[in-house]
NUTI-408031 format. One record per residue (C-alpha): x negated, y negated, z negated. Coordinates in pm, 1 decimal, always signed. Layout:
<pts>
+----------+----------+----------+
|     east |    north |       up |
+----------+----------+----------+
|        X |        Y |        Z |
...
+----------+----------+----------+
</pts>
This chain:
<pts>
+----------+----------+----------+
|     east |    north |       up |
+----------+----------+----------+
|  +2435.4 |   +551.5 |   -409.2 |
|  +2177.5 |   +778.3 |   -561.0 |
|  +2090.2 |   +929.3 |   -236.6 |
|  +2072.2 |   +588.2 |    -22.8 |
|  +1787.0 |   +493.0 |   -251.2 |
|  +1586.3 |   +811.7 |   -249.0 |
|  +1635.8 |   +796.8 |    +97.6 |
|  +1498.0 |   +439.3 |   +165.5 |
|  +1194.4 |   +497.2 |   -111.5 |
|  +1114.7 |   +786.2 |   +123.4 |
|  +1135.1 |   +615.2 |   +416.1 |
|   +932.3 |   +359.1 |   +273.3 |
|   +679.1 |   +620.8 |   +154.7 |
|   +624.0 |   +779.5 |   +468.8 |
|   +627.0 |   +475.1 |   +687.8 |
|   +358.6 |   +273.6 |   +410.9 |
|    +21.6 |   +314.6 |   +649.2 |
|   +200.3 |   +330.8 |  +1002.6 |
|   +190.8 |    -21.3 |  +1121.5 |
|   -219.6 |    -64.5 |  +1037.9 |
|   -289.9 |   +262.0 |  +1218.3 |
|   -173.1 |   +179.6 |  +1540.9 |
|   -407.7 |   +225.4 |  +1808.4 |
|   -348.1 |    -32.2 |  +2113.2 |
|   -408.9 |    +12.5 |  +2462.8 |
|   -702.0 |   -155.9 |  +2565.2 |
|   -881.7 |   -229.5 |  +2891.8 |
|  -1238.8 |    +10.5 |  +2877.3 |
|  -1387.1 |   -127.0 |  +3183.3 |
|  -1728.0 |   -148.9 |  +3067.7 |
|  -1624.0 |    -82.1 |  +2666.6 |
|  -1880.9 |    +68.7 |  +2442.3 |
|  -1658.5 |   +364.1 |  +2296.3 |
|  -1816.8 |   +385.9 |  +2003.5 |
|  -1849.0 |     +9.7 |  +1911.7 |
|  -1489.8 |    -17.7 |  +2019.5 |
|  -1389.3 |   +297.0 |  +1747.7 |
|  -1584.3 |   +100.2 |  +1438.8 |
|  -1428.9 |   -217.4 |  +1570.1 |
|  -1138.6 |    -51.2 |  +1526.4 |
|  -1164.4 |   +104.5 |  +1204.8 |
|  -1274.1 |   -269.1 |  +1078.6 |
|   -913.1 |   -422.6 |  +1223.2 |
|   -711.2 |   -143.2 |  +1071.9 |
|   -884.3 |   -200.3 |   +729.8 |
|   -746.5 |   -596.8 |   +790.9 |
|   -452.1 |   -492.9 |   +849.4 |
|   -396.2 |   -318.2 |   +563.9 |
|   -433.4 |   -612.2 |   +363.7 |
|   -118.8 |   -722.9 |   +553.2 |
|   +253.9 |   -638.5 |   +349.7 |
|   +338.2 |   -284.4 |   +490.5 |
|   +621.8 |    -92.3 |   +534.8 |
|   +685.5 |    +37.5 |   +197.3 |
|   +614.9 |   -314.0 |    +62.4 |
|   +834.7 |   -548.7 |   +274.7 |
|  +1107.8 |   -237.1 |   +287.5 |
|  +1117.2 |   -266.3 |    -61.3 |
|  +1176.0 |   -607.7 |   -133.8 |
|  +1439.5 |   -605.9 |   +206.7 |
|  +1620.3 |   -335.8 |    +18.0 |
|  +1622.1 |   -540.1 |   -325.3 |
|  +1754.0 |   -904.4 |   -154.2 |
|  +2000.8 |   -695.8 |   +107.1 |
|  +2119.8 |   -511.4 |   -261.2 |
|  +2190.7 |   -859.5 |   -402.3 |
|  +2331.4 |   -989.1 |    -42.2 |
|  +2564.8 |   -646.5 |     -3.4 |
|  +2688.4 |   -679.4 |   -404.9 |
|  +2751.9 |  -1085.6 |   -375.6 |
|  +2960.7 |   -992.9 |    -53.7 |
|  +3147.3 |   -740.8 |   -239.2 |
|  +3224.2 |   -916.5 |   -505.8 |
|  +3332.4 |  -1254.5 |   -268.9 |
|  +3606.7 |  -1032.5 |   -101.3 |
|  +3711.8 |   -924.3 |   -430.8 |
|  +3613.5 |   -590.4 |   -422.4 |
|  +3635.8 |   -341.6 |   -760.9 |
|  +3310.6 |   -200.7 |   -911.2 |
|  +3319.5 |    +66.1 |   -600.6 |
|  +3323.1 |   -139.1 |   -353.9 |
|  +3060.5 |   -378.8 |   -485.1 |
|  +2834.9 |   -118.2 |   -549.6 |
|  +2927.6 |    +42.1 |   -198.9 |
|  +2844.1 |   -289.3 |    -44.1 |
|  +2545.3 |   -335.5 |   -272.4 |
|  +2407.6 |     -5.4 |   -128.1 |
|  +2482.7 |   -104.6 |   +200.1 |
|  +2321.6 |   -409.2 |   +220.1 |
|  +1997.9 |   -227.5 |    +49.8 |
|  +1954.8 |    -27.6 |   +347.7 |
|  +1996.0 |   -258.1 |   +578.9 |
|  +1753.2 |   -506.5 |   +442.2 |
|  +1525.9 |   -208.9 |   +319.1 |
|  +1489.3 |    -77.4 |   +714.4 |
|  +1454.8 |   -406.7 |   +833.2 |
|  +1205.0 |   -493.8 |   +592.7 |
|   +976.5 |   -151.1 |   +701.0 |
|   +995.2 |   -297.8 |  +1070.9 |
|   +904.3 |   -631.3 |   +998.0 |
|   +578.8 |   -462.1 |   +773.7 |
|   +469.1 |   -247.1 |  +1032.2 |
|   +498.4 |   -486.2 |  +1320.1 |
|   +271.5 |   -748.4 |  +1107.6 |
|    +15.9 |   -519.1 |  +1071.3 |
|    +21.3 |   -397.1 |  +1471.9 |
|    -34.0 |   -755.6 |  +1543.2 |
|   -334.6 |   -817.5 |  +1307.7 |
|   -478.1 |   -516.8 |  +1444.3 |
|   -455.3 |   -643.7 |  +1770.6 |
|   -551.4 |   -993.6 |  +1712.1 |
|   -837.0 |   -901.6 |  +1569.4 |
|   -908.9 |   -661.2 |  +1880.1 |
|   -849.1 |   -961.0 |  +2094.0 |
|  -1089.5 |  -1164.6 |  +1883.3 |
|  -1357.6 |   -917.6 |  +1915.0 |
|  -1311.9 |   -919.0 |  +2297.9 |
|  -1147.2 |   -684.9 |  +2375.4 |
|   -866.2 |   -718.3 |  +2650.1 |
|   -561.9 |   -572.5 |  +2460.0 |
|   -284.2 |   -446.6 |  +2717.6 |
|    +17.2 |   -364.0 |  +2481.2 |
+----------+----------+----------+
</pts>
């Protein structure tokens, strides 16, 4: 049990700043490189106001915990197997809590792109 949570605050940890540094693919027919590179600094500082990774993983590991252990203990599982389940449930929620973080901040980043002007391919 020890291990499955130092494993997802890890993962959490390393994944924290992915989702706001994504760089899109944009069209540069007739893009000014270098306003397009502050542009994008700008929409990547947004983003980061957005929940990351480490922040929605977090609180998916903490209500998949409480999901796992209330399933455990509903099939009348011992202390094992509701912590088991418990565990469980915390990575499940805690992985797809990191997803869900770094996908909101990809799509401020390119919203904000596509706001600027910019034609945003991916």
């Amino acid at each position: 049990m020890k291990t499955l949570a130092l494993s997802l605050i890890a993962f959490a940890i390393l994944t924290a700043c992915a989702g706001a540094d994504v760089k899109p693919i944009i069209d540069t027919k007739g893009v000014d490189q270098a306003k397009y590179d502050q542009d994008l600094i700008d929409c990547q500082n947004f983003a980061k106001q957005q929940s990351g990774a480490g922040e929605t993983a977090a609180k998916g590991a903490g209500a998949g915990a409480i999901v796992g252990g209330l399933l455990g203990l509903v099939v009348g599982g011992n202390a094992t197997g509701i912590a088991q389940a418990a565990g469980a449930g915390a990575v499940i929620g805690g992985a797809g809590g990191a997803y869900k973080g770094n996908d909101s901040q990809e799509a401020v980043v390119k919203r904000c792109l596509s706001g600027r002007g910019y034609k945003v391919l991916n």
